[in-house]
C-alpha positions in Angstrom: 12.5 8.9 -16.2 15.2 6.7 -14.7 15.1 6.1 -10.6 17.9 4.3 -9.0 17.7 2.5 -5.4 20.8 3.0 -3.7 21.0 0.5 -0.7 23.0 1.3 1.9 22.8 -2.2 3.8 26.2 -3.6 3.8 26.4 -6.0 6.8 26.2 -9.7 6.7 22.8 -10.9 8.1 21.1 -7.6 6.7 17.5 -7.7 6.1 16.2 -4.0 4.9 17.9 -5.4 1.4 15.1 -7.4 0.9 12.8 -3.9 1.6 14.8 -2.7 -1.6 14.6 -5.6 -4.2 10.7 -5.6 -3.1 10.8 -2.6 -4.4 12.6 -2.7 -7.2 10.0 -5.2 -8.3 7.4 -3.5 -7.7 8.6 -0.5 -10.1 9.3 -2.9 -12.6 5.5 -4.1 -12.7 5.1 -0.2 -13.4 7.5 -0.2 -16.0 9.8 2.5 -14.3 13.7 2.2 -15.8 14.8 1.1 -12.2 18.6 0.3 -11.2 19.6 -1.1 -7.8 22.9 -0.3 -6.8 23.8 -2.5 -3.9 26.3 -1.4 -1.6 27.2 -4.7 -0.6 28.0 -5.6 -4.0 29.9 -2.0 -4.9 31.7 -1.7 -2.1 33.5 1.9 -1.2 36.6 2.3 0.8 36.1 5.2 3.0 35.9 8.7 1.4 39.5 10.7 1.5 41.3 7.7 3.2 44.8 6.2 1.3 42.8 3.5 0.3 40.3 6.1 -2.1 42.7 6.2 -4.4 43.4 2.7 -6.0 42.8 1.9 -9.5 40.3 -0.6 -8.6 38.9 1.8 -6.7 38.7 4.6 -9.4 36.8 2.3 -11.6 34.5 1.5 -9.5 33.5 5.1 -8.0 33.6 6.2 -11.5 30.9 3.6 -12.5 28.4 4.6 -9.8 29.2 7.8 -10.4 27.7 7.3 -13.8 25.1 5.4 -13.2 23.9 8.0 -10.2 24.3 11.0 -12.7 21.8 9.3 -15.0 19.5 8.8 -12.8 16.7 11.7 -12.6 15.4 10.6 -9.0 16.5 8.4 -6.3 14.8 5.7 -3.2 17.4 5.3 -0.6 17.3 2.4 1.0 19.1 2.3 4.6 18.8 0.3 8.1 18.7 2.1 11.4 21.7 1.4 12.9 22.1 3.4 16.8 19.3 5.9 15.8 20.9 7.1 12.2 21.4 6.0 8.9 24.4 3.4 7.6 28.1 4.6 7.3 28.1 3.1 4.1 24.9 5.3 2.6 26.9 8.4 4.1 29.9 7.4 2.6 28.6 7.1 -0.4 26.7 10.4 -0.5 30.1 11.9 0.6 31.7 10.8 -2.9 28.7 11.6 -5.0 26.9 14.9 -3.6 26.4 16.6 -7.2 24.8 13.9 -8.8 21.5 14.5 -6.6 21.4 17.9 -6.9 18.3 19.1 -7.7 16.9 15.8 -8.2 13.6 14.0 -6.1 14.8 11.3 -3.6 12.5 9.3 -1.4 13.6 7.5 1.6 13.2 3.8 2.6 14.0 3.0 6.4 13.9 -0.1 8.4 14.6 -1.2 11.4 14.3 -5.1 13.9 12.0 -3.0 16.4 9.1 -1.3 16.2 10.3 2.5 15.8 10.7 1.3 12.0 13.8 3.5 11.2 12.3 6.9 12.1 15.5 8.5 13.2 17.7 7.0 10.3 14.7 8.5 7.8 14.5 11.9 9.5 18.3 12.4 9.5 18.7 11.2 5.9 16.1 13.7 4.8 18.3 16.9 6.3 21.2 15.4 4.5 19.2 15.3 1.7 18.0 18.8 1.8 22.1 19.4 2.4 23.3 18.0 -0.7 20.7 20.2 -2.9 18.0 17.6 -3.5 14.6 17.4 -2.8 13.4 15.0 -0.2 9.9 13.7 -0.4 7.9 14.6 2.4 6.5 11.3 3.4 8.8 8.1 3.5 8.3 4.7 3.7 9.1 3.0 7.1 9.5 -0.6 7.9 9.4 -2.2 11.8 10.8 -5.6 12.4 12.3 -5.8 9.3 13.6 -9.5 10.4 9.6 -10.5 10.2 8.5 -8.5 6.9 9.7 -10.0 4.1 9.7 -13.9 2.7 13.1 -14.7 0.9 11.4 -13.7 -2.3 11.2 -10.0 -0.8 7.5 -10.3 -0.7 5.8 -8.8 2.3 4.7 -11.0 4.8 1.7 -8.2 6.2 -0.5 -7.0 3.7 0.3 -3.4 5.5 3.3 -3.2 4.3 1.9 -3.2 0.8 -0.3 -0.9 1.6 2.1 1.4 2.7 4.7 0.6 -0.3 2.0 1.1 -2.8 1.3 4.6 -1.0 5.0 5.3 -0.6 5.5 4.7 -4.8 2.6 6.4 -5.9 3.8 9.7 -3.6 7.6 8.9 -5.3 6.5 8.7 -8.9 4.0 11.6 -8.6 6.6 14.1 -7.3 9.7 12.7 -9.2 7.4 13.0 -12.0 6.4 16.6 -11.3 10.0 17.3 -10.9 11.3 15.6 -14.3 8.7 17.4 -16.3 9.5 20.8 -15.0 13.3 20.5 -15.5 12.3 19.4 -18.9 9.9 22.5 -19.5 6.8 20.9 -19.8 3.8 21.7 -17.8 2.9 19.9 -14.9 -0.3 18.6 -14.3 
């Protein structure tokens, strides 16, 4: 089963990047084919403007494009930004909506306070649900993301591998569920 992160922190001085490549390495360790596609290093223009259509452009839509249709379940990364999710996670759902569909996605949330992204993850879950994929019920939630991770993206409070380790086992047992039953074999 192949899982790709998309992270949808594009901002200088982000922080809920380092919430991804945690991640990341933490699915390696489990020997999951992971790929992290970083917003900030794939940049998108926005979705129907003049811009959309350059050759550079092209290629590089094209090439997450692929790399998003072989993936069998997703982890979306995002910050809260104003109560909701980033513009550049929604933009980038707006150019790939049919390479989720029907496929698991867990949600990763963070936020500088203490409300740890709850709004962003709530609202990503209904878009979700809107671009025929299958959200998993529980997500992951990080609170003063500026305080949670060392530079090596290792958590600074044992809580938050706690929770992480909670978060992945939820993921890989319902992404799991899903893959086998769209490949026709009986779940456990």
């Amino acid at each position: 089963m192949n899982t790709a992160i998309l992270l949808g922190a594009v901002r200088q001085g982000r922080q809920s990047h380092r919430a991804a490549y945690y991640l990341e390495k933490r699915l390696k360790q489990q020997r999951v084919n992971i790929d992290l596609i970083d917003l900030a290093k794939h940049p998108l223009p926005v979705f129907g403007s003049p811009e959309s259509d350059g050759s550079s452009t092209r290629k590089t839509v094209a090439d997450i494009g692929m790399r998003l249709e072989q993936a069998d379940a997703f982890i979306l990364v995002t910050p809260e930004y104003h109560g909701s999710f980033s513009g550049a996670l929604k933009n980038t759902l707006d150019y790939y909506w049919s390479e989720f569909r029907k496929k698991p996605v867990g949600v990763v949330a963070a936020s500088s306070g203490r409300m740890a992204g709850i709004n962003a993850a709530t609202q990503l879950q209904h878009v979700i649900l809107s671009l025929g994929a299958f959200p998993l019920p529980s997500k992951f939630l990080i609170s003063n993301i500026n305080h949670a991770f060392n530079d090596l993206y290792e958590p600074q409070l044992e809580q938050i591998d706690t929770r992480a380790g909670k978060f992945l086992n939820e993921f890989l047992w319902f992404a799991g569920a899903l893959y086998q039953k769209k490949r026709g074999e009986k779940v456990a």
